[in-house]
C-alpha positions in Angstrom: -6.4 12.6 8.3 -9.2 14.2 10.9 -11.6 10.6 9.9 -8.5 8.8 10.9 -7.8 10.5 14.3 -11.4 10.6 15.3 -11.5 6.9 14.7 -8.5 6.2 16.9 -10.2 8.2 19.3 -13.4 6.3 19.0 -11.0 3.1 18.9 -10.8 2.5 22.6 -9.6 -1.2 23.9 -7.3 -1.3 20.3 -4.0 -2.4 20.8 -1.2 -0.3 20.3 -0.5 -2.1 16.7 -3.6 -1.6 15.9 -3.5 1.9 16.2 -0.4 1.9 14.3 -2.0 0.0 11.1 -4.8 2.3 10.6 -2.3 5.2 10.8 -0.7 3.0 7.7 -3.6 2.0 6.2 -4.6 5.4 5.9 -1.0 7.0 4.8 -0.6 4.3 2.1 -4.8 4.8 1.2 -4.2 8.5 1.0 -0.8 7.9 -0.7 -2.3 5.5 -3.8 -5.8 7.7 -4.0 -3.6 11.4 -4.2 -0.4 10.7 -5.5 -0.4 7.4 -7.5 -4.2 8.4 -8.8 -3.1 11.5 -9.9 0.2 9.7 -12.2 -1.9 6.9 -13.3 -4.9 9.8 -14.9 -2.8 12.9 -16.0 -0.7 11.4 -18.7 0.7 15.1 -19.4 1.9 15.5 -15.7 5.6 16.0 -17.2 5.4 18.0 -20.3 3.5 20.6 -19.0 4.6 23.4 -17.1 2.4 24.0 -13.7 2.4 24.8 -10.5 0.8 21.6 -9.5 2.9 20.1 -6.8 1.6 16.4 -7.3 3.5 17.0 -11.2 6.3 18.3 -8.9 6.7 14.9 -7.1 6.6 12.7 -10.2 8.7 15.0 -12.0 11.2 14.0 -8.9 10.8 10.6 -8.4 11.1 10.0 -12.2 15.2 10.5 -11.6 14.7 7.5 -9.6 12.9 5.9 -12.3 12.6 7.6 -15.4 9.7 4.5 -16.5 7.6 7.3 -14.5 8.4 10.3 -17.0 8.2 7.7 -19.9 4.6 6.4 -19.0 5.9 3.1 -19.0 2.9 0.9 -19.8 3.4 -1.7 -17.2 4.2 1.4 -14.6 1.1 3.4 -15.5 -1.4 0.2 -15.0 0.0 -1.2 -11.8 -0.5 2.8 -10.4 -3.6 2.9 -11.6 -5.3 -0.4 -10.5 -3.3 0.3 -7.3 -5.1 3.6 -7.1 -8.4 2.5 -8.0 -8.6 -0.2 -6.0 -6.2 -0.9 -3.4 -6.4 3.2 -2.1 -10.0 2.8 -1.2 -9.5 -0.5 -0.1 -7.1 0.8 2.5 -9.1 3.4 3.7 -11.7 0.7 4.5 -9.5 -1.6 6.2 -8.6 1.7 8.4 -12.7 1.4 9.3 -12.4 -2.4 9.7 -9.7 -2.0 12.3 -11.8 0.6 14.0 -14.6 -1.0 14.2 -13.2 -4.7 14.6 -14.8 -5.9 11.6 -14.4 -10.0 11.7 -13.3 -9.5 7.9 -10.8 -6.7 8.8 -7.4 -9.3 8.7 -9.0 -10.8 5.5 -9.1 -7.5 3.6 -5.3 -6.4 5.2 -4.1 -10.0 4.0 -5.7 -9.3 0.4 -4.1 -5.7 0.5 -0.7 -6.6 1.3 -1.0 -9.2 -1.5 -2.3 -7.0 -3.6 0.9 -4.8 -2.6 3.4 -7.1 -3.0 2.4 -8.4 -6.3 2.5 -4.9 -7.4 5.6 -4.2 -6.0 7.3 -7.7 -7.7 5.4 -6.7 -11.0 7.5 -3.2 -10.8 10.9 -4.4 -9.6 10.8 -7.6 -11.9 10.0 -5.5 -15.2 12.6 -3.0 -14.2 15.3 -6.1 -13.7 14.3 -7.6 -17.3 14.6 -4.3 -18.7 18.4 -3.8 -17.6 17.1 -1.7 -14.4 18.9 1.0 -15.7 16.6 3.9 -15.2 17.8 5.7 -12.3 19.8 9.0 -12.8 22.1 8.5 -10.3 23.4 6.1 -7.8 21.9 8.3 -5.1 18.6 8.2 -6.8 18.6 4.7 -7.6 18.9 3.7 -3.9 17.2 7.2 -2.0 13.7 6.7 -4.6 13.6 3.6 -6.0 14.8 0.9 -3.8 14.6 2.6 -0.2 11.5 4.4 -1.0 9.5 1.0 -2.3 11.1 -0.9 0.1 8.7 -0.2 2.7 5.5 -1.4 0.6 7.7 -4.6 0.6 8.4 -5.2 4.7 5.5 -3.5 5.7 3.1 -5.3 4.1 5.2 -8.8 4.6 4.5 -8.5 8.1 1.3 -7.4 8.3 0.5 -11.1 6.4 2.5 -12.5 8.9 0.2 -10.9 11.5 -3.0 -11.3 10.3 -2.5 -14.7 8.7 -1.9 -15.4 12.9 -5.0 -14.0 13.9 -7.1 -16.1 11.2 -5.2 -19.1 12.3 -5.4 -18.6 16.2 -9.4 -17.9 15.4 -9.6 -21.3 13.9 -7.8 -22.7 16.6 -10.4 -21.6 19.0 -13.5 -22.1 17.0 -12.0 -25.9 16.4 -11.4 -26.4 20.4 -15.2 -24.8 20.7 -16.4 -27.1 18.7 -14.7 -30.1 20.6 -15.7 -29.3 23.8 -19.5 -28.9 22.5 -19.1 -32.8 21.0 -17.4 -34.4 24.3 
């Protein structure tokens, strides 16, 4: 989290959303590296008995979805190409914002992809397996739909947003171009 402050700090002339996305970029980079890393390469995490906190969490979030506890096959691959590669990706893209890298909306468009295919792969299984893997109504709706939700809207928008950008780039470069011909 320090690397992410001092590159807000250093990120003078950002706009306010900007600011905003690297502070996601770096939650959900931090969040798939840590926590979904840590599922996706400890295939014990809930038989044994530690004092690990990150064993805690799944342990937790497994009454929400007990695929978790189960090492679903289809759950423990999308967690661990997510952490592999779409973790460090995010930290990246927190850089590319930074730094107003001219392929930072490209690599936020392939992330949030990335994130909503993963996030279709895991709700779509779960409905064609009777989606009945929640211990509770509570946990049902507190973990596995509220909690996912946001790698769903977030990620939505921030398509929305960059896909904008690309185009209103083009736009320019196009009118650029004309006025160079006339």
């Amino acid at each position: 989290m320090d690397l992410v402050l001092s590159l807000l700090s250093l990120s003078f002339g950002l706009f306010q959303i900007d600011r905003l996305l690297m502070c996601w970029w770096a939650f959900t980079g931090l969040t798939h590296i840590i926590l979904e890393g840590y599922f996706a390469f400890s295939p014990q995490f809930y038989t044994e008995k530690t004092a690990c906190y990150l064993a805690e969490v799944w342990k937790e979030y497994s009454k929400g979805d007990s695929r978790y506890a189960g090492r679903d096959a289809g759950i423990v691959t999308v967690e661990g190409i997510t952490a592999v590669l779409e973790g460090p990706a995010s930290l990246l893209t927190v850089y590319a914002i930074a730094k107003k890298t001219s392929y930072r909306y490209i690599l936020q468009i392939a992330i949030s992809l990335g994130h909503l295919y993963g996030t279709a792969v895991y709700f779509i299984t779960s409905y064609l397996e009777g989606d009945n893997f929640a211990a509770s109504t509570y946990y049902y709706y507190a973990y596995y739909v509220f909690a996912n939700s946001f790698w769903v809207w977030i990620p939505t928008l921030i398509v929305i947003r960059s896909w904008k950008k690309i185009c209103a780039a083009f736009q320019t470069e196009s009118k650029d171009e004309k006025s160079k011909t006339c």
